[in-house]
RODO-2510 file (C-alpha; in nm, 4 decimals, decimal comma):
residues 317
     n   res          X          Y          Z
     1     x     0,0000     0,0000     0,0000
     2     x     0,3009     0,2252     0,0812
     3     x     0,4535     0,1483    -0,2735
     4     x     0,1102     0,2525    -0,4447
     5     x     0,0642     0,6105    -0,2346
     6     x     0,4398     0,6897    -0,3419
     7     x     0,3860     0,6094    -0,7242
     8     x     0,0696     0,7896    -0,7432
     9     x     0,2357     1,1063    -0,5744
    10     x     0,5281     1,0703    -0,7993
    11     x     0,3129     1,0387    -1,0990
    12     x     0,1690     1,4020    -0,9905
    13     x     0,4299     1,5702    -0,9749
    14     x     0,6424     1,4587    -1,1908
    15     x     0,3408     1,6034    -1,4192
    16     x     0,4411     1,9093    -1,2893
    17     x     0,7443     1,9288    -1,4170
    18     x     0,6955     1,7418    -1,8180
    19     x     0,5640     2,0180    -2,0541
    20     x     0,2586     1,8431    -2,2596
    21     x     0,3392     1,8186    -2,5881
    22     x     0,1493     2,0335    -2,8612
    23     x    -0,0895     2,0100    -3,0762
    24     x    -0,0515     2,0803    -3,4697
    25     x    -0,2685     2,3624    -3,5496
    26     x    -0,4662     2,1917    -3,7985
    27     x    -0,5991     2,4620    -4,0427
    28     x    -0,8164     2,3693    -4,3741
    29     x    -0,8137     2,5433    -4,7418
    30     x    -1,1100     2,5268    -4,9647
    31     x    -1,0942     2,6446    -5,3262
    32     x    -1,2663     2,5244    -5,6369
    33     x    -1,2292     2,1610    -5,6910
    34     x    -0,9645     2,1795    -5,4194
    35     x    -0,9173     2,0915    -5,0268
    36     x    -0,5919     2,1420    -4,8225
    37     x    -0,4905     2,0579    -4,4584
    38     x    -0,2725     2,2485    -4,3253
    39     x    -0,1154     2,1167    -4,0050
    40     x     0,1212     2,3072    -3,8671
    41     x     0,4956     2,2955    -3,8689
    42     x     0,6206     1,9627    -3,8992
    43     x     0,9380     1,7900    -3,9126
    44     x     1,1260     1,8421    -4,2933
    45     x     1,2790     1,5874    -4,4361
    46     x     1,6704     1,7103    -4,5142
    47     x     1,7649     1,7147    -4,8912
    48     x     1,9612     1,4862    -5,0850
    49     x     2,3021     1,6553    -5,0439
    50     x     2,2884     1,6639    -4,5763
    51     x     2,1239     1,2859    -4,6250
    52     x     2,4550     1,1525    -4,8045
    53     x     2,6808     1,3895    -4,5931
    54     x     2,5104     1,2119    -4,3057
    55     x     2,5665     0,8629    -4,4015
    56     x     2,9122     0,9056    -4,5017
    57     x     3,1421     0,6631    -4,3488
    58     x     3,4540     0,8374    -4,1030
    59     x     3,7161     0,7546    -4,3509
    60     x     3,5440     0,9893    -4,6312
    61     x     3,5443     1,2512    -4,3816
    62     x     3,8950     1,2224    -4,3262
    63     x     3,9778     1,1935    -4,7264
    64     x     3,8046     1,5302    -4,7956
    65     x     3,9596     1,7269    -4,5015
    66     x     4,2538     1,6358    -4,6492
    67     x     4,1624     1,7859    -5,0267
    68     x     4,0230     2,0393    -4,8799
    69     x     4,4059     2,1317    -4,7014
    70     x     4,6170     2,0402    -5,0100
    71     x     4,4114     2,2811    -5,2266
    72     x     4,4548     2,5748    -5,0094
    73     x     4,8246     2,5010    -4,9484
    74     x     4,7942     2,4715    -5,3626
    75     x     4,6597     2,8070    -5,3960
    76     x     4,8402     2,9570    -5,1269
    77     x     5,1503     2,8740    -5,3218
    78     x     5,0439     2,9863    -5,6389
    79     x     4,9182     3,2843    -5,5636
    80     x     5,1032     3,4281    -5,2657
    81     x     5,4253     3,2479    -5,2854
    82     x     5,5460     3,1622    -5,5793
    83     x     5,5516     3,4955    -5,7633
    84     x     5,7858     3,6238    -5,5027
    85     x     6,0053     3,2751    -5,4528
    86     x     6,3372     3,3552    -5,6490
    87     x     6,3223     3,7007    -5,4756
    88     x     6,3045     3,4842    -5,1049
    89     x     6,5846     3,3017    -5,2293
    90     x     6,7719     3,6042    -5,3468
    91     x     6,6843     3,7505    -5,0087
    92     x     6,7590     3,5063    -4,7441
    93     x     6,9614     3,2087    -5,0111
    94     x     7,3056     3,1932    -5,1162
    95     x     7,4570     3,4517    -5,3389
    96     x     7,4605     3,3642    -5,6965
    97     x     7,5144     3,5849    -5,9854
    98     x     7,5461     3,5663    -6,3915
    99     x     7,7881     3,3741    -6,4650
   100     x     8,0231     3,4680    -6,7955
   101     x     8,0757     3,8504    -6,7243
   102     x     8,3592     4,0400    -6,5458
   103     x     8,2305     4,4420    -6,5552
   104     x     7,9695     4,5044    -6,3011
   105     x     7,7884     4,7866    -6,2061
   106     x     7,5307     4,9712    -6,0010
   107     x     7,2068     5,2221    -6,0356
   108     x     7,1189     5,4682    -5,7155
   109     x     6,9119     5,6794    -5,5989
   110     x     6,7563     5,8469    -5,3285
   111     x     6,6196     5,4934    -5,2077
   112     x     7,0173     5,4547    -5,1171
   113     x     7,0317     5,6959    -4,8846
   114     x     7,3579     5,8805    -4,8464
   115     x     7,6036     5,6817    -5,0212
   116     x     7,9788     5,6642    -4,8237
   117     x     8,1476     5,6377    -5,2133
   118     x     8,4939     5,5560    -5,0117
   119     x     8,3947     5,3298    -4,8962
   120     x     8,2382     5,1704    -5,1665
   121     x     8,5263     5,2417    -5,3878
   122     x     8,7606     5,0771    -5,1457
   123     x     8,5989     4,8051    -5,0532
   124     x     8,2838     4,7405    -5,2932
   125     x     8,2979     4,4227    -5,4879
   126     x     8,0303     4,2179    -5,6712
   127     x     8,1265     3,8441    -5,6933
   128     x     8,5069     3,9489    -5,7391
   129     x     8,5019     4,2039    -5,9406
   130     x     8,5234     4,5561    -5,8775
   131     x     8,1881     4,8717    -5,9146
   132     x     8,2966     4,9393    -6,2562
   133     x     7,9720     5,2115    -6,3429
   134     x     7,6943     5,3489    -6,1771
   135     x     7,3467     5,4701    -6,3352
   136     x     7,2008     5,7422    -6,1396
   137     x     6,8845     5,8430    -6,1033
   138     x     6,8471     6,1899    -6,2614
   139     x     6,4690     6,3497    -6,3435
   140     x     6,1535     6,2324    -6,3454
   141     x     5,8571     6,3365    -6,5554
   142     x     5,8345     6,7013    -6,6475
   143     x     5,9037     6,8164    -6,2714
   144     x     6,0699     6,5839    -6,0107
   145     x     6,4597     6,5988    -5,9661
   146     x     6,5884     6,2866    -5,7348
   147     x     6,7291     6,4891    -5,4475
   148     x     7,0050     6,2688    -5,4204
   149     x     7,1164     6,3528    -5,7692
   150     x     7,3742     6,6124    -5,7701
   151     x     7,5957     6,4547    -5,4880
   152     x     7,5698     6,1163    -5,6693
   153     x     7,6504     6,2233    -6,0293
   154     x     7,9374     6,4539    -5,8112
   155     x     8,0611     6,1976    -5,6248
   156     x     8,0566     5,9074    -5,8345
   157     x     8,2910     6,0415    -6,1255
   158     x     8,5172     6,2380    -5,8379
   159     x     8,5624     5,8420    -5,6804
   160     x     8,6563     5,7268    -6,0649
   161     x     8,3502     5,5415    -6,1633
   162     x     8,2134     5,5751    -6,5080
   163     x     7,8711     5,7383    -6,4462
   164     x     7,5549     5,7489    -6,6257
   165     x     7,2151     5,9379    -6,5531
   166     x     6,8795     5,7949    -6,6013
   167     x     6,5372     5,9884    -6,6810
   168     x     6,1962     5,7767    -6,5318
   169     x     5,9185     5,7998    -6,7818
   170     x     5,6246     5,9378    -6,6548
   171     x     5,3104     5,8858    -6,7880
   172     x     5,1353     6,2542    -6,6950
   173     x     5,3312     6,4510    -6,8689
   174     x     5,4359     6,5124    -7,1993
   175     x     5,7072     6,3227    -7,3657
   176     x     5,8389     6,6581    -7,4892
   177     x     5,8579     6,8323    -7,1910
   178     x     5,9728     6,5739    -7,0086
   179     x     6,3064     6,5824    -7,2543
   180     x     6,3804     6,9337    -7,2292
   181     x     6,3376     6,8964    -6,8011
   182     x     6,6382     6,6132    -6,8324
   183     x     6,7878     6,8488    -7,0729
   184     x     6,7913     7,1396    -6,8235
   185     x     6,9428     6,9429    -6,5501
   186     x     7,1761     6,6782    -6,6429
   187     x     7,4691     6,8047    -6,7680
   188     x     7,6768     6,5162    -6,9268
   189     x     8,0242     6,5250    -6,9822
   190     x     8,3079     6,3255    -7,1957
   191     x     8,3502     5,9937    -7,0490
   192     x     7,9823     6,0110    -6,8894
   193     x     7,7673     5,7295    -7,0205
   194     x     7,4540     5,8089    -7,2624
   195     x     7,1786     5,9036    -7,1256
   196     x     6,9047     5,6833    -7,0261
   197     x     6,5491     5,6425    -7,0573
   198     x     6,3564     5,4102    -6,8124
   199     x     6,0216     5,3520    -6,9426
   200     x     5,8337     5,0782    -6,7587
   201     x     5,4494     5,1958    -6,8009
   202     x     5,2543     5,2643    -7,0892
   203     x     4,9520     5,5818    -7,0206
   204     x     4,6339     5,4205    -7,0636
   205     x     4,4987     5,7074    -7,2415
   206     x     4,7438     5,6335    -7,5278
   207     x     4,7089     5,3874    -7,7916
   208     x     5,0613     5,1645    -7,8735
   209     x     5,1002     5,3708    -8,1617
   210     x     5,0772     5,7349    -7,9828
   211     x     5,2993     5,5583    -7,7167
   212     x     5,5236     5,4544    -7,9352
   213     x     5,5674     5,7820    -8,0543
   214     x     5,5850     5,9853    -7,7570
   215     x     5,9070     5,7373    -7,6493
   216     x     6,0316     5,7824    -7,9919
   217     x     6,0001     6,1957    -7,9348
   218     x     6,1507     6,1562    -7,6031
   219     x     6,4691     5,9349    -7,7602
   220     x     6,5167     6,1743    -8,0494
   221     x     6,5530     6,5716    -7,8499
   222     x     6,7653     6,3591    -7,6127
   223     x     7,0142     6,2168    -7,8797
   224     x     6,9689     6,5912    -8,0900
   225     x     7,1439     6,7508    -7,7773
   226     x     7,3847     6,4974    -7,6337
   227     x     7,5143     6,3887    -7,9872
   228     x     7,4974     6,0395    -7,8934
   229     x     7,1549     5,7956    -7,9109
   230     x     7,0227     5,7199    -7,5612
   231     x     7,0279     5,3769    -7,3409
   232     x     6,6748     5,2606    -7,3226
   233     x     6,5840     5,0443    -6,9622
   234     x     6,2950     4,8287    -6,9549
   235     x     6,1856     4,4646    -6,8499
   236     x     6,1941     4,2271    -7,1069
   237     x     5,8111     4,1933    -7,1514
   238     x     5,7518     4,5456    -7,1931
   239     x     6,0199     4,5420    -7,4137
   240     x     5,8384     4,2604    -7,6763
   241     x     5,5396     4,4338    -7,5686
   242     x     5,5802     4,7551    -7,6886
   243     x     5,9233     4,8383    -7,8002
   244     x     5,9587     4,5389    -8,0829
   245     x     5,9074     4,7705    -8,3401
   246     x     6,2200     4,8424    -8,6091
   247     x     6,2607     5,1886    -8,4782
   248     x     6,3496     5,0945    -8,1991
   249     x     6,6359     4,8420    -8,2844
   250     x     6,9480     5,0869    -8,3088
   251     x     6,9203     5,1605    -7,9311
   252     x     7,1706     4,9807    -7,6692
   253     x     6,9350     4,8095    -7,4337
   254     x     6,9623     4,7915    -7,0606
   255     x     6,7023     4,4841    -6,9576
   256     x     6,5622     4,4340    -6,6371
   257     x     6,5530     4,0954    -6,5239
   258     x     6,5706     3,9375    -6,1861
   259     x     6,6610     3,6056    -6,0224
   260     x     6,7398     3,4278    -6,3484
   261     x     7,0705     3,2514    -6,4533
   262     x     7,0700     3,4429    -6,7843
   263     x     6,8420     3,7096    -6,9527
   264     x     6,5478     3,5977    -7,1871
   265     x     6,5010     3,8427    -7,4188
   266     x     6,6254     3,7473    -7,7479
   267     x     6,7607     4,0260    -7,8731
   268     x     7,0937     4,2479    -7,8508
   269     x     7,1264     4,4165    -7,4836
   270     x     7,3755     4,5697    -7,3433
   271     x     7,2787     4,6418    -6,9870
   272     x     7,1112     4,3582    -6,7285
   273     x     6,9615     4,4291    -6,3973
   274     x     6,9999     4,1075    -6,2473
   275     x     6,8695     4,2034    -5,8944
   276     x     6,7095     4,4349    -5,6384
   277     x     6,8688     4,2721    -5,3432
   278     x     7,2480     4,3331    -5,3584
   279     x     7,4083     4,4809    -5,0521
   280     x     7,7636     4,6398    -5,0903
   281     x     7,9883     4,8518    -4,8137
   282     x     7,9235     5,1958    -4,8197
   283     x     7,5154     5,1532    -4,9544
   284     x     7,2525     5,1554    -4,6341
   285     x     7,0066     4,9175    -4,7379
   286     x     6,9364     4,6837    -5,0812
   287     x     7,0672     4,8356    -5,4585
   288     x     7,0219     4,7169    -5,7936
   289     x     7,2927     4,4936    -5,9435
   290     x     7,3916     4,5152    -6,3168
   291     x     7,6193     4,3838    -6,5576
   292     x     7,7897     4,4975    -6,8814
   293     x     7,7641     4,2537    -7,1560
   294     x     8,1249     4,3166    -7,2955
   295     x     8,4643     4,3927    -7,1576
   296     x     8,5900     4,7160    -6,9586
   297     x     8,7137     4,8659    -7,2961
   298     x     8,3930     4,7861    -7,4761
   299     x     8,2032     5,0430    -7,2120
   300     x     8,4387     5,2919    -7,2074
   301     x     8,3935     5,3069    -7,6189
   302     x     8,0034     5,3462    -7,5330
   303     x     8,0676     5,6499    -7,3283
   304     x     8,0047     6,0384    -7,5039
   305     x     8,3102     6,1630    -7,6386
   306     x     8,4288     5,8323    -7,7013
   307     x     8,5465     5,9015    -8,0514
   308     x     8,7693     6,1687    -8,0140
   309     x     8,9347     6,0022    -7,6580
   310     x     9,0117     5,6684    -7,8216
   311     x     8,8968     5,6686    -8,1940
   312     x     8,5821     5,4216    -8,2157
   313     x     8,2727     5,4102    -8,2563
   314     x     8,1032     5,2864    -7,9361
   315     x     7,8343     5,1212    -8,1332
   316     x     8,0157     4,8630    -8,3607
   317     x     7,9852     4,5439    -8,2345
***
């Protein structure tokens, strides 16, 4: 009798305590020729796609986790890493350079900082060989003078290296005005190097042909006042891009090219930037490393006044 009295007071209250369960609403529709129930919200049955995701076995879990990781390590690679993997190697790998060539060279400019040109005179070597010529960085569009210039086309020839100044194409300002700016401040000398155009960007408001042009303007004031045709730096796909045509063939080249074990444009250069990651004595921070593609005599024949000093041309080959 005890047992009884306890169930039935633990049946109450345990009533208490369990929340009935609902009811569907049940709601009918009557059109023409039509009748719908409507009960409520049920339970949905899943679709195809969460039914065979739920009675995959453990293993196929584990086999796409691990797709899904080698594709993003895949396109983390492509995108993100390997575009800038020869410069990680040039950065933090052993020091290589071209192989073949004896007369090496650097460009400056105000990204250098003050330059201590003892220093690098003394002591500056690229894999052997002594700084044989430095480009500097002269003018910019119609308006901009590097403000490291003057001391570094000063100092460079007082320290005995066979200098050259470079002009950075701009594409907001006219290619004749940007000329006659160089013009007005770079006063080359006998024994300087031509003078150099880096072009790298073509104005979008141009078409090839006007671009063409406008570089072609630039080239001839420049040679019209110095007496001797310019240098011409670019990469080498802008290069095939847009300077392929036959106009453009009597220029000495100065290629751009980084982290490769030899240059692969085609044609005749004269100039290769091999890398934006050399570090010399005297030069705070990372400069440009170039070679000549000849011998010591063969630049100094490139170089204005080169006629009259040693009586050839500096563009036979």
């Amino acid at each position: 009798m005890i047992h009884c009295e306890f169930y039935e007071t633990f049946r109450e209250t345990r009533s208490l305590y369990v929340m009935p369960k609902k009811k569907r609403k049940v709601v009918s529709y009557k059109g023409v020729n039509t009748t719908r129930t409507y009960r409520g919200p049920g339970r949905h049955r899943p679709n195809i796609i969460i039914r065979l995701l739920q009675h995959m076995p453990g293993w196929a879990w584990w086999l796409g986790g691990v797709a899904v990781l080698a594709a993003y390590v895949y396109f983390f690679y492509y995108f993100f890493v390997s575009p800038f993997g020869f410069r990680f190697r040039a950065l933090y790998g052993d020091i290589s350079y071209p192989e073949g060539y004896e007369i090496h060279g650097i460009d400056v400019s105000h990204h250098q900082g003050s330059i201590d040109w003892q220093m690098l005179k003394d002591e500056g070597t690229i894999d052997k060989f002594p700084v044989r010529f430095v480009m500097i960085k002269a003018t910019e569009g119609a308006t901009k003078i590097d403000e490291n210039f003057i001391d570094n086309f000063y100092q460079s020839r007082e320290y005995g290296f066979t200098r050259g100044a470079y002009h950075f194409y701009s594409v907001h300002s006219p290619a004749k005005e940007q000329a006659a700016f160089f013009i007005k401040n770079v006063k080359l000398e006998n024994g300087d190097l031509p003078p150099v155009l880096d072009v790298e960007h073509k104005p979008k408001n141009q078409t090839d042909q006007e671009f063409k042009a406008s570089v072609k303007l630039w080239l001839d004031i420049v040679e019209r006042h110095y007496g001797v045709k310019p240098i011409i730096y670019t990469y080498y796909k802008f290069k095939t891009r847009y300077l392929s045509d036959s106009i453009f063939n009597d220029y000495p080249y100065w290629i751009a090219h980084y982290y490769v074990e030899k240059v692969e444009y085609k044609g005749r250069w004269k100039f290769w930037q091999h890398t934006d990651v050399g570090r010399l004595p005297g030069i705070k921070g990372y400069v440009d490393f170039n070679i000549y593609n000849g011998s010591f005599y063969d630049l100094r024949k490139m170089t204005i006044g080169a006629r009259e000093q040693i009586g050839e041309d500096a563009y036979n080959d």
